[in-house]
N, C-alpha and C positions, 0 to 999 in steps of 0.2 A: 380504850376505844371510845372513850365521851367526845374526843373532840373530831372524830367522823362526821364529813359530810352527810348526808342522808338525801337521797338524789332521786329523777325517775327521768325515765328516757321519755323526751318528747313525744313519739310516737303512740305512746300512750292517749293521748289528745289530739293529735291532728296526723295526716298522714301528708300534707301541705304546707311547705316552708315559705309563704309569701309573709306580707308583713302582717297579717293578719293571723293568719299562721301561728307566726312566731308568738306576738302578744297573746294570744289563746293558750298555748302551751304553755307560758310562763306564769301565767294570771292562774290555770286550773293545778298546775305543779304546785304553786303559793298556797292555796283554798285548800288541797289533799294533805297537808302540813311537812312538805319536804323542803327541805333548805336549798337543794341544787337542780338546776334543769340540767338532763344532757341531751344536746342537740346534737342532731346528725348532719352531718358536713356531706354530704354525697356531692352536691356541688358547691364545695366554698367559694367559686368565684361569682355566685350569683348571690351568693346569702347576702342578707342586711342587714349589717353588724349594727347599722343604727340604727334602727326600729330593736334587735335586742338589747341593746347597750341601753338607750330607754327602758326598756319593760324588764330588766333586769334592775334598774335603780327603782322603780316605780314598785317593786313587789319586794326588794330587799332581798335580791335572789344571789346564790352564785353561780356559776356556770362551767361546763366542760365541753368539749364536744368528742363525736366521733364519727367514721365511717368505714367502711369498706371499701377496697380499692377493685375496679373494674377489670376484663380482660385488656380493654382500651390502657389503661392506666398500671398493670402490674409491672410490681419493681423487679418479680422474681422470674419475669421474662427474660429472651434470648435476645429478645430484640432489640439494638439500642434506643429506639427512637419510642417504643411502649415505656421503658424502664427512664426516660427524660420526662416522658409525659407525667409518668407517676411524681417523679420528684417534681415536676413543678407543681402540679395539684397539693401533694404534699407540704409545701413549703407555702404554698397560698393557707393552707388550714391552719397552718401551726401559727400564719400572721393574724388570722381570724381569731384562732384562741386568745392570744394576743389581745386585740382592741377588745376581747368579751372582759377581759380583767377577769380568765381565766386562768388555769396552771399547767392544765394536763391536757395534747390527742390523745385520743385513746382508739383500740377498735381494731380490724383485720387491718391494720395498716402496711404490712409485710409483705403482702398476696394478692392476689384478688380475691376475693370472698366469690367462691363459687364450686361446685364438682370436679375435682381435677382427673381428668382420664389416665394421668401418666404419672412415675414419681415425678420427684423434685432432681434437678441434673443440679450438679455440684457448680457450672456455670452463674444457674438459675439463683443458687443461695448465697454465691459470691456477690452477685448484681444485688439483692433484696438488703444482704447485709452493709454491704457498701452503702449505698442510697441512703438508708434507716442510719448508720452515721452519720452522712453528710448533714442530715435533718434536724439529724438530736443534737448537730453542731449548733445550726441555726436557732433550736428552741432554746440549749441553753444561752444563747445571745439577750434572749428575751425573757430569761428567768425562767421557761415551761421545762415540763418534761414530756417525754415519750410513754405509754405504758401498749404493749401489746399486748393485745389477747388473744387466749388460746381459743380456739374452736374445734366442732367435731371433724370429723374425716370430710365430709360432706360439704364443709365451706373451706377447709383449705387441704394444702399436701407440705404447710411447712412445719407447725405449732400445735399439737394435736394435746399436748399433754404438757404439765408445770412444768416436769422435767427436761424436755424438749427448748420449752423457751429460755428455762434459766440458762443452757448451755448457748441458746443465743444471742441472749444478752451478753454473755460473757465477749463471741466473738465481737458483736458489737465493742464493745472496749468503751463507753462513754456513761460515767454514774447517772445522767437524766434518760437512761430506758429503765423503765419497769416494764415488770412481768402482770398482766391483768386477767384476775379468773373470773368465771362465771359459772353457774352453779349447773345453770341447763345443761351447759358442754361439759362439767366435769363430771355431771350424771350419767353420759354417753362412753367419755373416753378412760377416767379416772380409775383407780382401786377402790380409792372412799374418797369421803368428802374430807377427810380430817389429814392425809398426809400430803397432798399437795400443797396447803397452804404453810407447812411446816416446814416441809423444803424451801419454799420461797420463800418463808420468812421474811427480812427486809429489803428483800428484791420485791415484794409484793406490792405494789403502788396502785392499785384500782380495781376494784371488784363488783361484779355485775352478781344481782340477787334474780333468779329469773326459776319459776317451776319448771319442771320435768314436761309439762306439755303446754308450757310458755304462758298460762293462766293463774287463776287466781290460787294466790301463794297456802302452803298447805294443804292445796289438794291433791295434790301428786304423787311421788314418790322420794323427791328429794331427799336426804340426809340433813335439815337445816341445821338441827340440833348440833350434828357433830361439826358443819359447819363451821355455825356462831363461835363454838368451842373452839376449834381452831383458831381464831380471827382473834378468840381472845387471849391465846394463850401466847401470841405473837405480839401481842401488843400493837395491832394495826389501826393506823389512825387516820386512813387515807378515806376517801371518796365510799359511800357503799348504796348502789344503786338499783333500783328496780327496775326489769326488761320486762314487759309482759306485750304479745300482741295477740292478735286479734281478726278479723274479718271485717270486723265492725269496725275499724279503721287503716284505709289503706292506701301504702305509698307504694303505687303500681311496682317500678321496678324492684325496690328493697321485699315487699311482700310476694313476691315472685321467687326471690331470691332464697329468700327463707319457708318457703313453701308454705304460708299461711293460707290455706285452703277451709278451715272452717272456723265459725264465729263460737270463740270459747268463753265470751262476755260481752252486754250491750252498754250496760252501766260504766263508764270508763271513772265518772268520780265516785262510786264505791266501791271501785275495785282500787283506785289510788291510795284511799282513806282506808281499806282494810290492810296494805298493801305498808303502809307509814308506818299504820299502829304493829302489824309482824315484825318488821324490823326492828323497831324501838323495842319493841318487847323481850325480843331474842337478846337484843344486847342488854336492856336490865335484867335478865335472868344472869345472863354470862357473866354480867359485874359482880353479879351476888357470889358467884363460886368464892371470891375471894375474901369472904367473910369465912365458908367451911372452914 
């Protein structure tokens, strides 16, 4: 696992993707000591890849992005003309990771990210899985990959569990989808923390590091320990990033979304810098196992 990204989700620092925005995000990501920014795409047709493509050479960063797809935009809709919408939004992101001289979407890219009142109609999964091919054609054109992530019940009705996505990756049929966990949602929907990622195994391509009440790390209930252990026993070398929000910073619609209702931190650069050093630390414990 040495050669793991070590990441933190923009949102961390700004809840505003202007260009100003962007350069903050990536400047306070650098100073917190993480090597990647992950930015949220909610709208990639407005971002400005050139103001990050700058502030990504000027800090020595790397980059990922992601987002969640709207009811506007879900692929896993009935309707043709929502499920066109999503893939072009789609296909604009995947260009944007692109010029970031990044590698990986990542994120509810399947669904919309929201409460679904109803299951999933086998129509609905047909149009999601469809579409997420067409995508993962166009990303490997450009070297990326896809990684989906799983979420609780509460932000989707397709991907609830590792289990779940590896079977759709599979219908997907295309080697640049991964499977992407996160620690908050597998605290919700999971058995443990330790056999999800042992199932995904090398389908595992992206993982979000995030407490149990989306604050600062350790103080939750999380499992990190058996976590790490997993991650280590996999051999996973992909991306591993930190989610954490807040009150104290907010991107109206996505903080709505996620129901971020009270302030669980005001400090966002101690919370970053305690936030590095967990990570790193969890992973040189985990490296030492293999001296026992």
């Amino acid at each position: 696992m040495s050669s793991s990204l070590i990441g933190c989700h923009a949102l961390v620092w700004t809840g505003t993707f202007d260009a100003a925005g962007i350069r903050l995000s990536v400047e306070k990501t650098k100073q917190a000591g993480f090597d990647l920014v992950e930015f949220p795409l909610m709208d990639p047709f407005s971002f400005d890849t050139a103001v990050a493509i700058a502030a990504l050479e000027a800090h020595g960063m790397s980059a990922s992005a992601s987002l969640g797809l709207s009811p506007a935009t879900d692929i896993s809709s009935e309707d043709p003309e929502v499920v066109a919408a999503g893939e072009a939004l789609l296909m604009r992101a995947v260009d944007v990771v692109g010029e970031l001289g990044g590698t990986q979407l990542c994120g509810v890219i399947y669904s919309a990210m929201k409460k679904y009142m109803d299951p999933l109609t086998a129509e609905g999964l047909e149009n999601s899985i469809g579409t997420i091919g067409r995508v993962a054609d166009h990303a490997a054109e450009l070297g990326l990959s896809l990684a989906l992530e799983v979420v609780n019940r509460y932000e989707t009705n397709i991907l609830n569990t590792g289990r779940q996505a590896l079977a759709y990756v599979e219908k997907v049929g295309r080697p640049n989808v991964a499977v992407h966990l996160d620690s908050y949602h597998m605290n919700i929907e999971e058995s443990d923390m330790y056999s999800p990622v042992l199932d995904c195994g090398a389908q595992l391509g992206y993982v979000h590091i995030g407490e149990s009440h989306r604050g600062y790390l350790g103080t939750g209930n999380v499992d990190f320990d058996s976590y790490f252990k997993a991650l280590g026993r996999i051999g996973y070398q992909g991306p591993i990033v930190f989610e954490s929000f807040s009150s104290a910073v907010v991107a109206p619609d996505l903080s709505r979304m996620l129901g971020i209702w009270r302030n669980l931190w005001e400090d966002n650069d101690e919370l970053g810098r305690n936030a590095n050093d967990f990570i790193r630390g969890h992973l040189t414990a985990v490296k030492s196992i293999d001296l026992h």
